[in-house]
VOGU-714865 format. One record per residue (C-alpha): residue number from 1; chain; x, y negated, z. Coordinates in pm, whole numbers. Example, Ala and Ser with C-alpha at 12.3 -4.5 7.8 and 13.67 -1.06 7.14 Angstrom:
<atoms>
ATOM     i   ch       px       py       pz
ATOM     1    A     1230      450      780
ATOM     2    A     1367      106      714
</atoms>
This chain:
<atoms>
ATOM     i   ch       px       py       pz
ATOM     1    A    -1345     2219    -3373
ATOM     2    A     -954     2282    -3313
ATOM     3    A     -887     2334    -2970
ATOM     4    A     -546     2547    -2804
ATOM     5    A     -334     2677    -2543
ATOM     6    A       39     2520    -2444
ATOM     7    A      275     2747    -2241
ATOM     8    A      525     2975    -2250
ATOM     9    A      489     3346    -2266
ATOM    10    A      122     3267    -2418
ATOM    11    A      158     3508    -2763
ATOM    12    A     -110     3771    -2503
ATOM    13    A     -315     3535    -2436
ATOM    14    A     -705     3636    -2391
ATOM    15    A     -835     3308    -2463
ATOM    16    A     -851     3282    -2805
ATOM    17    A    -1063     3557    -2814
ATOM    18    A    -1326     3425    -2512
ATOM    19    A    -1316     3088    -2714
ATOM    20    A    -1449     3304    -3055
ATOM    21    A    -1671     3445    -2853
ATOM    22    A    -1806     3109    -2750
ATOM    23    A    -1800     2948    -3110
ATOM    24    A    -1986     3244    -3221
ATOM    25    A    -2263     3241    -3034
ATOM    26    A    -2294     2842    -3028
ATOM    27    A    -2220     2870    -3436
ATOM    28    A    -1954     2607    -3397
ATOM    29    A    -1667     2629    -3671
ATOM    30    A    -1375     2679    -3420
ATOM    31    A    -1028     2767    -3388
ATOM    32    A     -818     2836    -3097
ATOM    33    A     -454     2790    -3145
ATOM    34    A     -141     2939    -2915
ATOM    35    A      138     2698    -2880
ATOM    36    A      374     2912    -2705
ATOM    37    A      704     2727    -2633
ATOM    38    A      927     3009    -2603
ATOM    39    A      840     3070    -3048
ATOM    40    A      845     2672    -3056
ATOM    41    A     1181     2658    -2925
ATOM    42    A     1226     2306    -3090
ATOM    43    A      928     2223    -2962
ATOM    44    A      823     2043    -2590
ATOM    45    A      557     1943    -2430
ATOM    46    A      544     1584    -2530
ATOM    47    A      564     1670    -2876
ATOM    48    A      284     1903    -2896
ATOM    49    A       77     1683    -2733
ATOM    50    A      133     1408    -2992
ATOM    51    A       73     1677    -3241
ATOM    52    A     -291     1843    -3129
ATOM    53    A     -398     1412    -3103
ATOM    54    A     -285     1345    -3484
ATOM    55    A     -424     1704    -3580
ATOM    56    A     -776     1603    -3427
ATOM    57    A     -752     1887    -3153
ATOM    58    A    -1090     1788    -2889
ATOM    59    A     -863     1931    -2631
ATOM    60    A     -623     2174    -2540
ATOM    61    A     -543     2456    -2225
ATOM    62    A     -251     2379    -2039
ATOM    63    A      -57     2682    -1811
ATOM    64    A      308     2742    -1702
ATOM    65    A      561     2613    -1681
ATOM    66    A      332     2209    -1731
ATOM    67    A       49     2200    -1517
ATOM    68    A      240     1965    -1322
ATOM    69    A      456     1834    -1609
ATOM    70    A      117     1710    -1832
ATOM    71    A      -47     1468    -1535
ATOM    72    A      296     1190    -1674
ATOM    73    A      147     1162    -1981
ATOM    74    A     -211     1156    -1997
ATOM    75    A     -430      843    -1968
ATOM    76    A     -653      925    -1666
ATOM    77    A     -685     1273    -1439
ATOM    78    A    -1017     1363    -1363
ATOM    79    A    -1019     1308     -930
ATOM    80    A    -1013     1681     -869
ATOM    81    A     -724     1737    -1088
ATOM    82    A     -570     1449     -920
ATOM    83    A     -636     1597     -599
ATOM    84    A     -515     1930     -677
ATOM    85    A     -174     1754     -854
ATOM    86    A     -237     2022    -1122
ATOM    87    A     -415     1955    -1465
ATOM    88    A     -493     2327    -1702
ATOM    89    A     -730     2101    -1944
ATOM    90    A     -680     1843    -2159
ATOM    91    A     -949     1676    -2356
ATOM    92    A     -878     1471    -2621
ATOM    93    A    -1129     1178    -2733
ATOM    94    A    -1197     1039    -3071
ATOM    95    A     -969      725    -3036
ATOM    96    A     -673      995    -2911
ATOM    97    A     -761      880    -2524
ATOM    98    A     -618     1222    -2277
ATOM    99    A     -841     1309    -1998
ATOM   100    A     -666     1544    -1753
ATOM   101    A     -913     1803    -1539
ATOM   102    A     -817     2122    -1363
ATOM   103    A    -1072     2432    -1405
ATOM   104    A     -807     2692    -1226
ATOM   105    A     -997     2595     -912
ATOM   106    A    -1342     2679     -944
ATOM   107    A    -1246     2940    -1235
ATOM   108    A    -1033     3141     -949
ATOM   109    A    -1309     3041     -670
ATOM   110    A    -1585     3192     -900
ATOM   111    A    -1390     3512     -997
ATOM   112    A    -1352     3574     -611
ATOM   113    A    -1672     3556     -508
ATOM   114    A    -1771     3761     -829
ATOM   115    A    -1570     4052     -719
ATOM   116    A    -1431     4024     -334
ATOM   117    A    -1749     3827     -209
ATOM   118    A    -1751     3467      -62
ATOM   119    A    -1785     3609      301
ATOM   120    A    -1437     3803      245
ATOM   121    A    -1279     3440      249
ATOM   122    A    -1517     3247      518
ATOM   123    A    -1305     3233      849
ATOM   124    A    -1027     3390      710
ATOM   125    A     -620     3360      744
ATOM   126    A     -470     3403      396
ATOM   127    A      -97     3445      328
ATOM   128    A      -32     3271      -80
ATOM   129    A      309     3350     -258
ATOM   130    A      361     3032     -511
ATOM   131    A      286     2689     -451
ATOM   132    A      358     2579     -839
ATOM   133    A       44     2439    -1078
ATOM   134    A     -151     2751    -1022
ATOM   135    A      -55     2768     -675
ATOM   136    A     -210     2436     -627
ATOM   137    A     -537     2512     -756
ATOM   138    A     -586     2882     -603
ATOM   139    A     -467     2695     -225
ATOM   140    A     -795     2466     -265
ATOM   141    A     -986     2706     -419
ATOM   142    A     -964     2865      -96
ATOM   143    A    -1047     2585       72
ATOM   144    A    -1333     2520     -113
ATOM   145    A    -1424     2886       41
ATOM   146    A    -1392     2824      376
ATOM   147    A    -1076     3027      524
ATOM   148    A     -947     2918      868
ATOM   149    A     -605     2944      769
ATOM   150    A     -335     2896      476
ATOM   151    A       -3     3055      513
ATOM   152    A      218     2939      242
ATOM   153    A      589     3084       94
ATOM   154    A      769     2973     -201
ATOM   155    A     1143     3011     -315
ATOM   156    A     1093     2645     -363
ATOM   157    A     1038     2534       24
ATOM   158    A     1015     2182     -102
ATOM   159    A      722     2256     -326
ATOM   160    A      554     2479      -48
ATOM   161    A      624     2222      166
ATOM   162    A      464     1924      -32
ATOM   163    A      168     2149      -85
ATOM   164    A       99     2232      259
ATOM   165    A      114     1829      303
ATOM   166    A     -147     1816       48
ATOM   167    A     -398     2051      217
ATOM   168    A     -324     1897      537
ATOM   169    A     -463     1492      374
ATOM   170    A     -759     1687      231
ATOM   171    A     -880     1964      498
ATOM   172    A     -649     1887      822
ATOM   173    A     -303     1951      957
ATOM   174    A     -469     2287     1135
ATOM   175    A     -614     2454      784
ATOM   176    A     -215     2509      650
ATOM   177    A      119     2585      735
ATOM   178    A      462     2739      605
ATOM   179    A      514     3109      668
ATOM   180    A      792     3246      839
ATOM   181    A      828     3565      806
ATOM   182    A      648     3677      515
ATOM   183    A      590     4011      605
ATOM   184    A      520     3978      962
ATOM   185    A      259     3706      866
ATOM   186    A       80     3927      581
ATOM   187    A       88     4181      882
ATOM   188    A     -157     3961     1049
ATOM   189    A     -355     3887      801
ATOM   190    A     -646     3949      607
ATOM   191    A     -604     3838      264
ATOM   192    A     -281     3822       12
ATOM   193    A     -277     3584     -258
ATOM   194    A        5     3620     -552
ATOM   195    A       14     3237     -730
ATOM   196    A      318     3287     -916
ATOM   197    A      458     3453    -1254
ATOM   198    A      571     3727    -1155
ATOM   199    A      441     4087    -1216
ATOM   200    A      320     3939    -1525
ATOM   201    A      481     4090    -1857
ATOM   202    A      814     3975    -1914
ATOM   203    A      854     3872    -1533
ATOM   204    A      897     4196    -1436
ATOM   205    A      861     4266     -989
ATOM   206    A      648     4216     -701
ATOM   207    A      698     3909     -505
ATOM   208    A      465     4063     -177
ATOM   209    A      638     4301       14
ATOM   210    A      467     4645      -48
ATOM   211    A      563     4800      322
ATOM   212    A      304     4499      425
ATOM   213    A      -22     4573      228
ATOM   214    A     -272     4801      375
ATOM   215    A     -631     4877      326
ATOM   216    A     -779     4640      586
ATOM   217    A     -677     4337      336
ATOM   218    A     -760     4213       50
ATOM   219    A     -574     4152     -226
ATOM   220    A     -573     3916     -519
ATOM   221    A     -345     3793     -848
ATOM   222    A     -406     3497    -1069
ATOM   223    A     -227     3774    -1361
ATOM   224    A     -453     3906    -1587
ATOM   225    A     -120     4026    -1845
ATOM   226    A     -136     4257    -1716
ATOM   227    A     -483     4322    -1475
ATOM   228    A     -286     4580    -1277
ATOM   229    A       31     4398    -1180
ATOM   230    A      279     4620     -902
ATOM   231    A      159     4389     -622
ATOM   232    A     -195     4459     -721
ATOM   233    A     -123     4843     -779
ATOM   234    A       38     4850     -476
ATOM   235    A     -186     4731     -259
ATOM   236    A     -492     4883     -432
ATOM   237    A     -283     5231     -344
ATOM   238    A     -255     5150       33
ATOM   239    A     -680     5107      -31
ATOM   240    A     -693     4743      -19
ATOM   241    A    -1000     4556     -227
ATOM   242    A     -807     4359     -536
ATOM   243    A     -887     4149     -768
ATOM   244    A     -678     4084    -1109
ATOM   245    A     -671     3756    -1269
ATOM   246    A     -960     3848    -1520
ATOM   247    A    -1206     3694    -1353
ATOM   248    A    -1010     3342    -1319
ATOM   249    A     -935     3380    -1685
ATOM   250    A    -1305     3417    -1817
ATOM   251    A    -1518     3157    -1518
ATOM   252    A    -1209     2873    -1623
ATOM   253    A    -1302     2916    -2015
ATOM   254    A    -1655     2870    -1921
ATOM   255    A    -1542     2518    -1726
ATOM   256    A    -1356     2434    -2044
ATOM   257    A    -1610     2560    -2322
ATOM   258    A    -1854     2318    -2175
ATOM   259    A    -1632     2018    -2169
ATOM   260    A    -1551     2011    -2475
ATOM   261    A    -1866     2137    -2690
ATOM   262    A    -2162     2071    -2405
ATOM   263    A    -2249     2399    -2388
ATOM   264    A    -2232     2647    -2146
ATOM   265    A    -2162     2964    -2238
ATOM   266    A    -2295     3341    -2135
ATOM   267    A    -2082     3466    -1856
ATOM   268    A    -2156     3809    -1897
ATOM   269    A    -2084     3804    -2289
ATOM   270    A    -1725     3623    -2214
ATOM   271    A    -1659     3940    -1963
ATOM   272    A    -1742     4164    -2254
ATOM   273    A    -1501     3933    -2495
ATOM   274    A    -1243     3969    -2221
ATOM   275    A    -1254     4336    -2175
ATOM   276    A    -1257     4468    -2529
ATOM   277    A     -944     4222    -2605
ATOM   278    A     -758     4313    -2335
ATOM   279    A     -815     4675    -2423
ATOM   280    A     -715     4625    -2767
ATOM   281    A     -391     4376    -2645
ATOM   282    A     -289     4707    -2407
ATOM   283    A     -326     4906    -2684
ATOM   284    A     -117     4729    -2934
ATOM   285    A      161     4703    -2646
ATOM   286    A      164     5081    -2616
ATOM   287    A      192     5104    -3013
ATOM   288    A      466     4855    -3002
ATOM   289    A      657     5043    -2758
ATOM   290    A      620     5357    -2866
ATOM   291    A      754     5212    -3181
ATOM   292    A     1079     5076    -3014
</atoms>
């Protein structure tokens, strides 16, 4: 079974190694490839797709920059993917046939209950920086979860904008609006969500401002390169509760393991998977720069 990954910035990817985990204990025969745009620089997304169909792929991942980009050119979007406007899996039938779905949402949904508790969500206003393709799926996720309140910012006001319009068709013009101030609004609130790229490696930053944070909130980062990002240290250092983007990382593989082979795999064995690669990834880093 060939199945794969299309993004940019990819080459630290965990999810080869939580897919071998997976094939391993299932004893399927399969390989998980990284098509990372920025070393396919001839490369786009249309092309690759064409590629993993006459290749035989049963599917590939999909992450930034064309969660948004992939929903032109599939044949049909499963109705939560379409909801969401976002699409992270791709699954590929035997006549070549694409079937869009988006696992972000109840990957990042399971990872916070998991580690910050459902009830840490229920009732609560929640200020979210990024409103891109993972953006999307973290804003329903916490919908699905039952906060009162969705304060959204984006550099891209038009894309915050059309999200918060989103929201409003599914849940109600009162469950979502545009921030103003961002910090006065995290000020006020009681959890911090960081949907966009940066803080992860090669985006360096922290798109929350720090002075903000404190240990009443929680904090949380769809990241996991790396699991410590400077808005999660930060705000783990003024004592708030955080959660990295592990979590997301692992419960969406599980969504995506079972779509394409039927079977589900062991959650707790895909955490182990996750942990020793990372450990090893961080490791090789350090090497590597040492080295330089």
């Amino acid at each position: 079974m060939l199945l794969g990954l299309i993004g940019a910035n990819i080459m630290g990817s965990l999810s080869p190694a939580l897919f071998a985990e997976g094939f391993a204990a299932a004893r399927i025969d399969g390989f998980y490839h990284l098509m990372d745009v920025d070393c396919l620089r001839e490369r786009r997304l249309p092309n690759l797709l064409d590629a993993v169909k006459a290749l035989g792929f049963a599917g590939v991942n999909i992450t930034y920059p064309f969660k948004q980009d992939v929903l032109a050119l599939l044949d049909s979007v499963d109705p939560e993917a379409a909801q969401i406007g976002a699409v992270n899996t791709v699954a590929i039938a035997a006549d070549g046939r694409t079937t869009g779905y988006n696992f972000d949402r109840p990957g990042w949904r399971r990872g916070f209950e998991e580690t910050l508790g459902a009830d840490s969500a229920r009732g609560a206003t929640v200020v979210q920086v990024g409103a891109g393709g993972a953006g999307r799926a973290v804003a329903f996720a916490l919908m699905d979860l039952g906060i009162a309140l969705l304060v959204l910012h984006d550099r891209d006001i038009e894309r915050a904008r059309a999200l918060c319009s989103d929201i409003a068709t599914y849940f109600g013009p009162s469950r979502c609006r545009l921030a103003d101030n961002l910090e006065s609004e995290i000020a006020v609130a009681h959890g911090v969500v960081n949907a966009t790229q940066t803080g992860m490696r090669g985006f360096p930053g922290n798109p929350v401002p720090a002075s903000a944070l404190k240990a009443s909130h929680w904090a949380a980062d769809v990241i996991y390169t790396p699991v410590e990002t400077e808005f999660i240290k930060c705000a783990a250092a003024k004592g708030a509760r955080v959660l990295g983007g592990g979590g997301m990382c692992v419960h969406q593989a599980v969504e995506a393991f079972r779509l394409f082979t039927g079977m589900t795999p062991d959650v707790a064995r895909l955490h182990e998977a996750f942990a020793a690669a990372y450990e090893a990834r961080e490791a090789a880093y350090g090497q590597a720069a040492e080295a330089r």
